[in-house]
C-alpha positions, -999 to +999 in steps of 0.1 A: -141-677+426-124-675+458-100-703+463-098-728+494-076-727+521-061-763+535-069-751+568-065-783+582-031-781+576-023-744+589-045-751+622-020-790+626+009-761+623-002-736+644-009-763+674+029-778+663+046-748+667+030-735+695+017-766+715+011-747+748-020-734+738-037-766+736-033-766+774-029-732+784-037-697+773-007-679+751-004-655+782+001-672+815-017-645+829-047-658+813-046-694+830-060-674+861-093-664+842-121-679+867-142-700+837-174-714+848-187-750+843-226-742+829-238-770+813-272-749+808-253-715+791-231-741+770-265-760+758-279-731+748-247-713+728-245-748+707-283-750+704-279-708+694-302-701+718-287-673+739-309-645+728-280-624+710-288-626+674-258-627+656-241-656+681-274-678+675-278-673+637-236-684+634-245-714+655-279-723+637-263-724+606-240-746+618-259-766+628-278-767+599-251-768+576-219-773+593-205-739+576-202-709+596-188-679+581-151-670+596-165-634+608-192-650+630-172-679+643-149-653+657-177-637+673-192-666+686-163-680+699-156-646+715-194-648+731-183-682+742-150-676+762-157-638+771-184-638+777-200-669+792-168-682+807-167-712+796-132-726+784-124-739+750-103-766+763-136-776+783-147-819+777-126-817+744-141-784+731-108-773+718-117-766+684-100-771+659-106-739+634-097-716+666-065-726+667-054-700+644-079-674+665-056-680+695-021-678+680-035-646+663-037-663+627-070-659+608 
C-alpha cells in the first residue's frame, strides 16, 4: 500500500522558501510571457472540454472526484499555461498542488 504524502505541508514549504513564485515566474525571463485573459478557453479546460483527451479525462475526474492522478495534473497544468496562455496566478488560480511543479518538486 503506497503511503501518503503530507503534501500540504511540502507545497506551505516550497511557497516559504521560495515566495517569489507566488507572484512571479522562477525566471524573470518568464514574467514577459504574453498570457491571455479567455474566460471561454479557461471554461472549457475546467469543464475538460477542450477536445484533447487526456487534459479533459484529468479534469473530468476531478471534477467528479476531486482526485486527479499527479501524471495528468502535470499535463493539464502544462495544457493550461503552455498552451492556452492563461496564467496560474490568474483570479486566485494559483494552485496549490503546483507549487512543487514550479520549484521543480514533484
Amino acid at each position: 500500500m503506497a503511503q501518503r504524502t503530507d503534501l500540504a505541508g511540502v507545497l506551505h514549504a516550497d511557497l516559504d522558501n521560495f515566495p517569489h513564485v507566488e507572484k512571479h515566474a522562477c525566471k524573470p525571463a518568464y514574467d514577459n510571457i504574453p498570457f491571455r485573459h479567455d474566460e471561454e478557453a479557461f471554461r472549457r479546460w475546467c469543464e475538460g472540454t477542450t477536445g484533447y483527451p487526456i487534459v479533459d479525462a484529468g479534469m473530468r475526474q476531478l471534477n467528479a472526484t476531486g482526485f486527479m492522478h499527479n501524471r495528468v495534473r502535470m499535463i493539464a497544468a502544462s495544457f493550461l499555461v503552455k498552451h492556452l496562455l492563461i496564467d496560474w496566478r490568474w483570479e486566485g488560480l494559483l494552485w496549490p498542488q503546483t507549487a512543487g511543479l514550479r520549484t521543480g518538486q514533484q
